[in-house]
N, C-alpha and C positions, 0 to 999 in steps of 0.2 A: 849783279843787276841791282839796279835801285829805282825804286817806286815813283819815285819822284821824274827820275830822266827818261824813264818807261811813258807815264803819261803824259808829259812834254811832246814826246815824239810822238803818241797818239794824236794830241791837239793837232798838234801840226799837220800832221798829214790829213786831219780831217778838215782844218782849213782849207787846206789845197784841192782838197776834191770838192768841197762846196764849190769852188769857181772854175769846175769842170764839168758842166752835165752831161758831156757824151760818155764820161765812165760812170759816173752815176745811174743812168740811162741803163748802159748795158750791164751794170749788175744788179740793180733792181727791178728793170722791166725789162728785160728779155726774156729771162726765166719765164716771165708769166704770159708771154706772147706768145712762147714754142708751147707751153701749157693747152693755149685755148687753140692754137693752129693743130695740133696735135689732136686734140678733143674732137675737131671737126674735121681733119682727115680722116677718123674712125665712128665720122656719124652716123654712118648704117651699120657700124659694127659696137656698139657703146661696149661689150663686154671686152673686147679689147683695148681699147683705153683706160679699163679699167683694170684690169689687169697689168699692164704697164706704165700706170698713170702714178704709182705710189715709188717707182723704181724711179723715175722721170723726173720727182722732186729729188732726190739724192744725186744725180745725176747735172741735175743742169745747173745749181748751185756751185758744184766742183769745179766743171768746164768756165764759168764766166770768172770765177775770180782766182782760176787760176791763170790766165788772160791778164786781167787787169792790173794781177799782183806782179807777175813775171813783168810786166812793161811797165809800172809804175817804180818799181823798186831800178831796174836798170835806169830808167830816166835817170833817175836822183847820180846814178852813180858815172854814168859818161857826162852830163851835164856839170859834176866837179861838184853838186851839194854833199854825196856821202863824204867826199874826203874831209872836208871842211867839218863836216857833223865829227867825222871821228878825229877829226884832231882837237874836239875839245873834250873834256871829263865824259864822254859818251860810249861806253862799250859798245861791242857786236850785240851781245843779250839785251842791251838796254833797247837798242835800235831797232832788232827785228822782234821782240816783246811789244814794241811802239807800234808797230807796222800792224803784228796780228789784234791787237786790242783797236786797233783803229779800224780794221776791217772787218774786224768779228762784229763790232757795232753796227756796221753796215749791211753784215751776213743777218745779220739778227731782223734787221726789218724784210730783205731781200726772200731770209725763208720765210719768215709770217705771210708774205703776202700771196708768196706761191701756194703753199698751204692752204692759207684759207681763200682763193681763187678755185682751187683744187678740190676742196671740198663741198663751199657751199654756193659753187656759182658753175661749175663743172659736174656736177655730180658725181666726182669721182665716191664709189662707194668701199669704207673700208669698216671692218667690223671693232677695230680697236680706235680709241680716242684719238685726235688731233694730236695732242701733246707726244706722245712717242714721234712720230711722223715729222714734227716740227723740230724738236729734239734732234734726231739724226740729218734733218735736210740743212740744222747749223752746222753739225759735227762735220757734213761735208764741206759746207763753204769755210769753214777751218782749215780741213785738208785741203783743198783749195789753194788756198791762201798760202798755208806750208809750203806746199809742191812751188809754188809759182816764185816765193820766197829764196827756196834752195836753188831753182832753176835757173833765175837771173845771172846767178855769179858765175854761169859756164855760155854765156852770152855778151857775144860784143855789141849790136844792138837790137835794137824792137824787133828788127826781123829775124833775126837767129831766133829770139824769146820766142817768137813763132812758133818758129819752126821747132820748138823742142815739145809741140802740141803733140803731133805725130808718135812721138817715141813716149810720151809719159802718159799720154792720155789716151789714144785710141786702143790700145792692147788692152788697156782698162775696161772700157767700153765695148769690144768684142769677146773679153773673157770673164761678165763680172755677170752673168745669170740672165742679162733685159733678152736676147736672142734667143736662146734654148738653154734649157737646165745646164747646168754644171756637171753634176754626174752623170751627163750624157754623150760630154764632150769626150775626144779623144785622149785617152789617160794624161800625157807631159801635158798637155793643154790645160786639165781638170788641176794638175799637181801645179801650175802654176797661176791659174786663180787663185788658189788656195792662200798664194802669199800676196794677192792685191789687193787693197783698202775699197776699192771701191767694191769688190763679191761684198764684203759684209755688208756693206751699207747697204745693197742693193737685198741682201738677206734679210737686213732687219727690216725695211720697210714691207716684204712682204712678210714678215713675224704680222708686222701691223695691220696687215690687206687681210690675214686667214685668223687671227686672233684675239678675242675680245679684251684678254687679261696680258700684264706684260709677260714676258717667257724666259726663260732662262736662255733661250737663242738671243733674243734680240739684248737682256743684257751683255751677254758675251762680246757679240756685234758692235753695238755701241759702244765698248769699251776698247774693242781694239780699233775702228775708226778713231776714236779722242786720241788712243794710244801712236797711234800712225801721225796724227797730226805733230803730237808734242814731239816725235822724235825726228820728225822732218822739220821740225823748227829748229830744234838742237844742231840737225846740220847744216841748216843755212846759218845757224849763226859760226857757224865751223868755219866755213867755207867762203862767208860774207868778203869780198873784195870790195879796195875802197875806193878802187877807177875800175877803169876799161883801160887796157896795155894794145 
C-alpha cells in the first residue's frame, strides 16, 4: 500500500459523491430520519425507545453504507473505471484503503449527527457519555463499508449487490440481541451470534445504555467490531475483481 495512492483514491471518490446527493442523502440522513420515526412510533412508550434507541445507532450506520458501498464500488467496476484504475501503479490495498478512508470520513459525520440527534433532541437516555456511543456507531459504519466492499466482487450488478442485503445483513439483525436477549435464544442460534459483528456492537452500545464508566465489555466489543471491519477489508481486497465477467 502506499499513502500517497491511498488518499488519491480517497479524493476521488469524495469528488464523486459531492455530485451525488441521493447517496449522500441516504448515508447521512436516513439514519436520523429512522431515529426520530422510530422515537415517535414509541411515543406512548418512551422507555422503549430507549432501550432500543442506543442498539439503533450501531445498527443503522451498518445497513446504509453497506448499501452505498456495495453499489458504489460495483458501479466503478462494470462501468470499466476499476480496470482502468488498476492498470495503472494502483494496487487492490491501495484502492479499497481509498474507498474506506473516503467513506469512514463520511461515516464520521453520518454517526455524529445520529448521536447527537439521539441524544440531545430525542431524549434518548444513556447513563455513559456520548463518546463511547459515537465511537462504536463509527466502528460500524466501518464494518459497513467493509461488508459492502467485500460483497461487491460476488455481484454482477446493483441488483445482485441488493440482494446480497438478505444473506449478510438480516441474520445480523435477527441474531444480534435488538429482539430478545441472546442467552435466550435457542442454543445453535445463541452459538451463532456469538460469531456476528454486529451482537458486539449491539452489546457495547448497551455497556453504554447501563454504565456510567467504560467496561471492560464494551472495550472488548469495540475491539472486535474494528477487528471484524479490518479483516473484512483485507478480504475485499483478496477478492477485489477488476470487471464484471
Amino acid at each position: 500500500m502506499n499513502t500517497y495512492r491511498t488518499t488519491a483514491t480517497a479524493t476521488r471518490v469524495l469528488r464523486q459523491l459531492r455530485h451525488d446527493p441521493r447517496s449522500i442523502a441516504l448515508m447521512v440522513l436516513v439514519p436520523c430520519v429512522m431515529l426520530v420515526l422510530l422515537r415517535y412510533v414509541f411515543d406512548g412508550s418512551p422507555g422503549t425507545f430507549n432501550s432500543i434507541g442506543a442498539s439503533l445507532l450501531g445498527i443503522f450506520p451498518l445497513i446504509t453504507m453497506f448499501l452505498v458501498t456495495s453499489i458504489a464500488t460495483l458501479r466503478e467496476r462494470t462501468s470499466g473505471t476499476l480496470e482502468r484504475l488498476l492498470a495503472m501503479p494502483l494496487g487492490k490495498g491501495d484502492l479499497i484503503a481509498g474507498y474506506a478512508l473516503a467513506f469512514g470520513a463520511l461515516a464520521i459525520v453520518q454517526s455524529a449527527l445520529a448521536t447527537g440527534l439521539a441524544l440531545w433532541f430525542l431524549d434518548l437516555n444513556v447513563m455513559g457519555s456520548a463518546w463511547p456511543l459515537l465511537l462504536v456507531a463509527l466502528l460500524d459504519a466501518l464494518l459497513g463499508t467493509a461488508l459492502g466492499l467485500f460483497v461487491s466482487a460476488f455481484a454482477a450488478s446493483e441488483f445482485q449487490a441488493v440482494q446480497f442485503m438478505p444473506a449478510v445483513i438480516f441474520p445480523q439483525l435477527l441474531l444480534c440481541g435488538l429482539l430478545t436477549a441472546r442467552d435466550k435464544m435457542q442454543p445453535v442460534l445463541e452459538a451463532i451470534s456469538n460469531v456476528l459483528p454486529m451482537s458486539y456492537a449491539v452489546d457495547g452500545m448497551n455497556e453504554v445504555l447501563r454504565h456510567t464508566d467504560l467496561t471492560a465489555t464494551y472495550v472488548r466489543d469495540a475491539l472486535i467490531v474494528a477487528g471484524c471491519a479490518v479483516l473484512v477489508l483485507a478480504l475485499g481486497a483478496a477478492t477485489l475483481r477488476r470487471r464484471t465477467v
